[in-house]
C-alpha angles and dihedrals in degrees: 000000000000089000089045084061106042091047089051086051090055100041095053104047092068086056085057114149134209127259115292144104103232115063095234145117129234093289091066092233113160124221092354093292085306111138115247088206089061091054089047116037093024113024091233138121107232127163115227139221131255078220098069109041148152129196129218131168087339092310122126117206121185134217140196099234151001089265094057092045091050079055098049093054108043081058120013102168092055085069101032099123114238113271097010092287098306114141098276097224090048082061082045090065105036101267130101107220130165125265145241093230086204090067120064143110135233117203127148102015092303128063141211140242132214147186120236122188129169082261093046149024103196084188088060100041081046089056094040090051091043131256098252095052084041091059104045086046095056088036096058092043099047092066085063100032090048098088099024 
């Protein structure tokens, strides 16, 4: 498990983003073009369409369809991912790295995004640490890392 964990470090240093609190790049796109909408409501990865987008802070999310869009915006911070779409085990242990958009989680009404390379599956070292520790970890970072 300790070797889980330092392999994760170094991998994922080298994953390392830049200070902000949206994982995106300079086109403002949101979760890769996935729909937020699809991980939530449905549990699935699904990339979205520029024909059907919202806009929030800057940030442009996109959606499958009118009808997930309708549901976006009638309540946007039901399907905001956690930690602003940061892999969420990266936020566990105090980083901020990009995501697979194809690997995340959704427990409680929110999931979770993570990152997954050929050294490490963040997904896999979440689940093996337990989802609950997980949380509060990446809760209690996120306050700091937010704005970092």
């Amino acid at each position: 498990m300790k070797n889980i964990a330092t392999t994760f470090l170094i991998v994922l240093f080298a994953f390392a983003a830049s200070a902000q609190e949206y994982n995106t790049d300079d086109s403002k796109i949101a979760l890769n073009g996935y729909s937020p909408v699809s991980y939530l409501d449905l549990q699935l990865a699904q990339r979205g369409s520029k024909e059907y987008m919202s806009e929030v802070d800057g940030v442009k999310y996109f959606f499958t369809s009118s009808d997930q869009k309708k549901s976006f915006d009638a309540s946007p911070s039901k399907y905001m991912p956690q930690y602003g779409g940061w892999c969420a085990t990266g936020v566990a242990i105090g980083s901020k790295f990009r995501v697979d958009p194809n690997k995340f989680v959704v427990k409680d009404g929110r999931y979770y995004l993570f990152l997954n390379s050929i050294e490490v599956d963040a997904k896999q070292v979440w689940n093996e640490k337990g989802h609950n520790n997980m949380v509060k970890n990446a809760n209690n970072n996120w306050k700091k890392l937010k704005t970092k």
